[in-house]
The first five atom37 places (N, CA, C, CB, O) and aatype in JSON, in Angstrom:
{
  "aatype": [20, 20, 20, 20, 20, 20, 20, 20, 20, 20, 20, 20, 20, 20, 20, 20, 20, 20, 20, 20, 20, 20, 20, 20, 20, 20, 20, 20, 20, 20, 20, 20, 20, 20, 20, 20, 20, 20, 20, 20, 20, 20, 20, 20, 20, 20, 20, 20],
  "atom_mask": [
    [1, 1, 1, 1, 1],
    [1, 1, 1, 1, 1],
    [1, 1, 1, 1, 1],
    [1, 1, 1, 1, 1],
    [1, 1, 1, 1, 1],
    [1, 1, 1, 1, 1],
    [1, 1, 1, 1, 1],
    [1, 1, 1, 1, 1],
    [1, 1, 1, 1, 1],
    [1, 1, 1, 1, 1],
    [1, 1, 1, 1, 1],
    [1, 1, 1, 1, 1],
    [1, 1, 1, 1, 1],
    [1, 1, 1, 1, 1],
    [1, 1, 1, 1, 1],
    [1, 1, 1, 1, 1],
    [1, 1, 1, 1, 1],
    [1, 1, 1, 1, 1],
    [1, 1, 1, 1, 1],
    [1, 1, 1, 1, 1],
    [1, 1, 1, 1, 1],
    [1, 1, 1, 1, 1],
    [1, 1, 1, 1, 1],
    [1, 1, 1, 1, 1],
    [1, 1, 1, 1, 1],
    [1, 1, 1, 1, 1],
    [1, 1, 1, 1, 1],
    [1, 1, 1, 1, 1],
    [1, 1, 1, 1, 1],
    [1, 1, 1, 1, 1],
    [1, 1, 1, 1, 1],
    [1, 1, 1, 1, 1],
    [1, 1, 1, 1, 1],
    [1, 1, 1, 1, 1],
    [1, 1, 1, 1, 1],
    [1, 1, 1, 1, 1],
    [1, 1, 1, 1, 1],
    [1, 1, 1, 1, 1],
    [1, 1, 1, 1, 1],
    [1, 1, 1, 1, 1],
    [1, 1, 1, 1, 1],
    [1, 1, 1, 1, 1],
    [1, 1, 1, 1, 1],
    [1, 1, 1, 1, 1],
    [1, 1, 1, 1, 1],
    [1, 1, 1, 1, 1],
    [1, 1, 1, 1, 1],
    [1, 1, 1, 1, 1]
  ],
  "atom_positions": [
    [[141.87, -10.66, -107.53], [142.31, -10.95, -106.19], [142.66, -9.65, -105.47], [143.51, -11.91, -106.21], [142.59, -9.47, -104.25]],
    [[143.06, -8.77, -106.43], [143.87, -7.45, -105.5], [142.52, -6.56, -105.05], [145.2, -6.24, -106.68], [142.48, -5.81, -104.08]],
    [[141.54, -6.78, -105.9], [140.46, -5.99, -105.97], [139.37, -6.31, -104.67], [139.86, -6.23, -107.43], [138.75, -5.41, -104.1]],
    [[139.28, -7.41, -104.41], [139.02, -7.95, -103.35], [139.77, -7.66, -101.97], [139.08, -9.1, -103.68], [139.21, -7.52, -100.88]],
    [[141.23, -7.58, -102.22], [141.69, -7.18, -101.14], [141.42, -5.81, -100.34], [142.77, -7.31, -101.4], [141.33, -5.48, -99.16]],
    [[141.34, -5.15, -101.67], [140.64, -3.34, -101.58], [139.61, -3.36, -100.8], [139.97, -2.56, -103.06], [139.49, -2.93, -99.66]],
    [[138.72, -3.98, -101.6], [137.54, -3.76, -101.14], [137.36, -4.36, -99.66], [136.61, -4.28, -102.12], [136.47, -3.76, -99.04]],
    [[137.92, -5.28, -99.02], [137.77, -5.88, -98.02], [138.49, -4.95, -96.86], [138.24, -7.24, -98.26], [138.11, -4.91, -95.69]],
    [[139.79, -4.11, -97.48], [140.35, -3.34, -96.73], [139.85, -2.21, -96.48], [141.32, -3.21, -97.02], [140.29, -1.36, -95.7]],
    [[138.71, -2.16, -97.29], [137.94, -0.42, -97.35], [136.96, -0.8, -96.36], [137.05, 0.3, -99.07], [136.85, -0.16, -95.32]],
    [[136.15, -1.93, -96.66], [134.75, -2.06, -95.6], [135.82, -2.68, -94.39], [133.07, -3.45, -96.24], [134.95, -3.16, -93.67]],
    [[136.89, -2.95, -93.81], [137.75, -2.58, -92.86], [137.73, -1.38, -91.92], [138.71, -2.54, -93.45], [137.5, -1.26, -90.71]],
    [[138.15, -0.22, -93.23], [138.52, 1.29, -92.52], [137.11, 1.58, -92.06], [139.19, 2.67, -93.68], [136.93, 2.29, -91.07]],
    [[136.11, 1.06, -92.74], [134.12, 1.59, -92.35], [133.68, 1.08, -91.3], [132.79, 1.05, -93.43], [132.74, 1.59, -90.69]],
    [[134.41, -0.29, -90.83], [133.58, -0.62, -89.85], [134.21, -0.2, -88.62], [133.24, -2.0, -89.88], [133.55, -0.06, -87.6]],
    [[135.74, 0.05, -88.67], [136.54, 0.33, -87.88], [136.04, 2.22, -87.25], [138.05, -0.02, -88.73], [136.19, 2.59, -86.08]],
    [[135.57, 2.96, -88.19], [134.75, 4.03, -87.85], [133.71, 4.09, -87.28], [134.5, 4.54, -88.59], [133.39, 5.04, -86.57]],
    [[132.92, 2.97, -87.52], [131.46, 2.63, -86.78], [131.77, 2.35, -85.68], [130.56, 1.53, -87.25], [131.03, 2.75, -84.78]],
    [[132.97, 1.55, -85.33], [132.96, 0.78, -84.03], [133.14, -0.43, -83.67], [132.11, 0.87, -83.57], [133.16, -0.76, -82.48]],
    [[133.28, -1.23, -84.63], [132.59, -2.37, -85.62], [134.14, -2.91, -84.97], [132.11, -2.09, -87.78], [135.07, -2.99, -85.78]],
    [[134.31, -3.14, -84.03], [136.28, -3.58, -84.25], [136.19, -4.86, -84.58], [137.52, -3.52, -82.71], [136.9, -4.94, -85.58]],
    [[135.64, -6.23, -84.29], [135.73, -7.15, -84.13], [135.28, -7.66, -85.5], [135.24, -7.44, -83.03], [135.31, -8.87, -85.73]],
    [[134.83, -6.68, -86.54], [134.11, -6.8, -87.88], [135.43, -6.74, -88.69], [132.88, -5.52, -88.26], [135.89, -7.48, -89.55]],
    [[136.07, -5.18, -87.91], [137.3, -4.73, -88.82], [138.6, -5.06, -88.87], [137.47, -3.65, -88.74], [139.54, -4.74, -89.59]],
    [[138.34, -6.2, -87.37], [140.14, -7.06, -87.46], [139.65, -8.36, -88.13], [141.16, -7.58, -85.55], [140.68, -8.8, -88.65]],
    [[138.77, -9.11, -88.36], [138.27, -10.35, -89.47], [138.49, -9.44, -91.03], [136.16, -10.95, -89.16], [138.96, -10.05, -91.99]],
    [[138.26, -8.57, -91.11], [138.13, -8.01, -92.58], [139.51, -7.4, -92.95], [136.91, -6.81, -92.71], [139.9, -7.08, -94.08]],
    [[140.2, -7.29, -91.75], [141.75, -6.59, -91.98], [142.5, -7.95, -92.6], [142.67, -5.93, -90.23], [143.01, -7.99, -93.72]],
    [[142.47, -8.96, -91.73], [142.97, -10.23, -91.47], [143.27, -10.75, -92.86], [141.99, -11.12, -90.62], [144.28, -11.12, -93.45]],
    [[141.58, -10.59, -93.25], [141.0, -11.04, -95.04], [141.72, -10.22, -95.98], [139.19, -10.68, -95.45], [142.32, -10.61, -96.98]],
    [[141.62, -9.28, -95.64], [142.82, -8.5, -96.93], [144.12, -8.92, -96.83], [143.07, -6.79, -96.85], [144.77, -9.24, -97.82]],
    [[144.66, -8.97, -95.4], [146.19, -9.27, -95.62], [146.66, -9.98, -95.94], [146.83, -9.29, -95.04], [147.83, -9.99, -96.33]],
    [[145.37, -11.42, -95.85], [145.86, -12.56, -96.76], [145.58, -13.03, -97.87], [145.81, -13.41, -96.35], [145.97, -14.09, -98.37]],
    [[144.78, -12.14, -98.34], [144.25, -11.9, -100.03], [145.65, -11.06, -100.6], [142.45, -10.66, -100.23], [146.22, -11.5, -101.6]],
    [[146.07, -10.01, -100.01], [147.17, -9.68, -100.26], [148.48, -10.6, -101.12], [147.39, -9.36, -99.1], [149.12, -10.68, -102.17]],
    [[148.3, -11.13, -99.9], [149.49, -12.11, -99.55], [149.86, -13.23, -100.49], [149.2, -12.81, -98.28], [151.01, -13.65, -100.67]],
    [[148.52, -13.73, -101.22], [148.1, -14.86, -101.9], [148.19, -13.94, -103.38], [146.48, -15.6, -101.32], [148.51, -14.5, -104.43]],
    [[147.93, -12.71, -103.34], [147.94, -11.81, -104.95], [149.45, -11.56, -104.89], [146.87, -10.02, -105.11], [149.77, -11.19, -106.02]],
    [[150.57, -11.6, -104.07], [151.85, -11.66, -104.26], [152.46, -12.71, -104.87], [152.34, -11.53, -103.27], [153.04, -12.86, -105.95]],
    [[152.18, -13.46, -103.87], [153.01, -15.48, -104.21], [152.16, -14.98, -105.49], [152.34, -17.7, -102.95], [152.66, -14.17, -106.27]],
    [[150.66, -15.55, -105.72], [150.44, -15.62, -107.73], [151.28, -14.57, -108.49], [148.61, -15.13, -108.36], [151.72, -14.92, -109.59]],
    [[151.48, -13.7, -108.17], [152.23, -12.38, -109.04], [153.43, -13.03, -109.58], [152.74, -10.91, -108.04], [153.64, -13.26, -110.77]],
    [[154.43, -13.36, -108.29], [155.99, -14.03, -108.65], [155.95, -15.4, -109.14], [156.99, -14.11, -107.35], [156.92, -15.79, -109.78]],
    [[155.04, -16.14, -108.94], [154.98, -17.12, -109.7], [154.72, -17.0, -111.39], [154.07, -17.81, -109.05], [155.3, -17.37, -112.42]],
    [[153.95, -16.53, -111.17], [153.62, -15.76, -113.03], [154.76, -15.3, -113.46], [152.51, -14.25, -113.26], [155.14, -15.94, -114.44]],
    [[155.54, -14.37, -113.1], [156.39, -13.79, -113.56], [157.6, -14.7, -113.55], [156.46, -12.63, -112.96], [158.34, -14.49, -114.51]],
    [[158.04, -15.72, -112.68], [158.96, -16.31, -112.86], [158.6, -17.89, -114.29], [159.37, -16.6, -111.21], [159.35, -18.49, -115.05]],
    [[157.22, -17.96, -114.01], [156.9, -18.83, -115.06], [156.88, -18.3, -116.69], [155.58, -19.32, -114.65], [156.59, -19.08, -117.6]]
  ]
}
């Protein structure tokens, strides 16, 4: 999940260089809530 977030946040920073904005706020969006979702699973694990 975190790895995905990377990667989604990297082709982010690439498209956001191209120009690409409207590519790189959908792909920002996607990481932050891949993020978000690799947190909640994290503390849940750990509290389970």
């Amino acid at each position: 999940m975190l790895e995905l977030a990377i990667a989604f946040f990297v082709l982010a920073i690439i498209a956001s260089a191209l120009g690409a904005t409207g590519v790189a706020g959908v792909t920002m969006t996607i990481a932050k809530w891949l993020v978000i979702v690799f947190l909640v699973l994290a503390v849940v694990s750990f509290l389970l």
